[in-house]
C-alpha angles and dihedrals in degrees: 000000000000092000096051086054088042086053103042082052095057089040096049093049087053091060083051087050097051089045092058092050088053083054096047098050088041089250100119114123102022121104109260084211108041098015084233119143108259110221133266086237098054096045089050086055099045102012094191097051114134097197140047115257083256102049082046096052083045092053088056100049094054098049096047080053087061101054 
């Protein structure tokens, strides 16, 4: 149990980290899949998100087409 709380920590931090960077290069807040702005109220629900809810639902399509 510890180490599922452990790991969703860590994983959790690396989201923060990514998002940094994304500060950092001026790419916070655009879609790494579609460049589209994501919007203020999705980054002020998951904050570390790195695609709009579309692009997201999209993602998943397509991944559920493949299997």
């Amino acid at each position: 149990m510890l180490y599922l709380m452990i790991s969703r920590q860590q994983k959790f931090i690396g989201y923060l980290d990514r998002a940094l960077d994304r500060i950092k290069n001026r790419t916070y807040g655009i879609c790494k899949l579609t460049g589209d702005p994501i919007p203020k109220e999705r980054l002020e629900a998951v904050p570390h998100t790195e695609t709009t809810v579309k692009a997201k639902l999209d993602q998943k399509k397509l991944n559920r087409l493949k299997k």
